[in-house]
C-alpha positions, 0 to 999 in steps of 0.5 A: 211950821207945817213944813218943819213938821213934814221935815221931821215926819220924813226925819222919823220915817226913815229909819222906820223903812231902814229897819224894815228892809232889815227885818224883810231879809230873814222873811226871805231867807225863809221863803228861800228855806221853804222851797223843797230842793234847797235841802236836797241840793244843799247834800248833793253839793255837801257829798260832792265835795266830801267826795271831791276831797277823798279822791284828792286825798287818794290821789295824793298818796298815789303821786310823788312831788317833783323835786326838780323843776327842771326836769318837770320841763323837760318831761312836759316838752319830751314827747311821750314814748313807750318800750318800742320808741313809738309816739305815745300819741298814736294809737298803735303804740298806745295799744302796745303799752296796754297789751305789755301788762300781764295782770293776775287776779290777786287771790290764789285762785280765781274761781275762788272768789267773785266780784262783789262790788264792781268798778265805778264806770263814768259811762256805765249803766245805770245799773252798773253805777248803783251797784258801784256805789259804796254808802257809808252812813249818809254818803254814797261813793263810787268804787274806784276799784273791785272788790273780791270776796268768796262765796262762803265768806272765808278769809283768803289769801291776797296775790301781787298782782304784777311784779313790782315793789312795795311802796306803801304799807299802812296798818290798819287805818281808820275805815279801810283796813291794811293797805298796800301799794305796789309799784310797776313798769309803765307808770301802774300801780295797784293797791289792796285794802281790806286786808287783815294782815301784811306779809310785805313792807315798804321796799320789798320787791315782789314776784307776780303772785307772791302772797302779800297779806290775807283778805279781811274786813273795813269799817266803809264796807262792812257789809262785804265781809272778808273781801280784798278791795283791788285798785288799778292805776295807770299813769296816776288814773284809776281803770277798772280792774276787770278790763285787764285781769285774765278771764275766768 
């Protein structure tokens, strides 16, 4: 009889100690909860991927799909050349690539206008890369370009940087104002956004310093006012700007 109740006892137990292992889980969830950087790096990785995400984005609107699988073979076995036949992988020949851009300043003028957000350097200094960043709302986002504005806050005129051809025109877009993109030689591209207007459409051909829209304003930097947000890409990367536009 003592032992059938000692069964039974351990029989109503049980379920008792399952149910309590179920209710200790919320307890450490809240212990998890409680501890002071759960909820910052909960934002760090939320704003990482939210970034993750744009430059995806980017990146997509800047590469074209392959429409030949053959021939996405062939370019991955063909060694790399530039104008002169050299290897692309000696560091001569790469030089010479670089040298054979002649970028200009997209305005007018340049000592019309001065950089008031620089590019985002990933060896930069710390007070670079601050300055860099572009915060909208919550979330701060490195500048991958340079933005130019002038002094007085004027509206200006906005340049082809380098001859090439119009491959995208998009009408102001929520967030970054009129955007367009310019094809060139050498696998670069560049991009204006901010703008207020466009003076060009998709399939243009352009000269180096022809007027391709006019300076205006973004809801992501609207504390810049009238400026020209100015990309570089080469080869489907961004590179600062500055590295290659002339000297004032």
């Amino acid at each position: 009889m003592n032992d059938q109740n000692k069964s039974n006892q351990n029989h109503g137990e049980t379920p008792k100690k399952a149910q309590g292992e179920l209710v200790s889980q919320p307890s450490a969830w809240k212990k998890l909860l409680s501890k002071r950087w759960v909820y910052p790096a909960a934002y760090v990785a939320a704003a990482a991927i939210i970034l993750t995400l744009v430059w995806v984005y980017q990146d997509a609107s800047q590469k074209k799909l392959a429409q030949d699988p053959a021939k996405v073979s062939e370019n991955a076995t063909a060694p790399a050349t530039n104008e002169a036949g050299k290897d692309a992988k000696d560091p001569k020949a790469v030089e010479v690539t670089a040298t054979v851009v002649d970028m200009a300043w997209p305005v007018a003028d340049a000592k019309d206008v001065k950089v008031v957000k620089p590019f985002f350097e990933k060896d930069g200094t710390a007070e670079n890369n601050q300055a860099a960043m572009v915060q909208y709302n919550d979330m701060f986002i490195p500048n991958i370009g340079v933005d130019l504005g002038r002094e007085d806050d004027k509206t200006f005129e906005v340049k082809a940087a380098l001859e090439g051809k119009v491959s995208r025109v998009e009408l102001n877009p929520p967030l970054t104002g009129t955007i367009i993109e310019i094809t060139h030689d050498n696998d670069v591209k560049t991009v204006y956004q901010a703008l207020s207007d466009a003076k060009v459409k998709v399939g243009d051909t352009v000269k180096q310093g022809d007027t391709i829209g006019t300076a205006g304003r973004s809801e992501i930097e609207k504390d810049l006012g009238n400026h020209v947000h100015f990309e570089v890409y080469e080869k489907g990367e961004p590179v600062n700007p500055e590295e290659l536009l002339p000297k004032k």
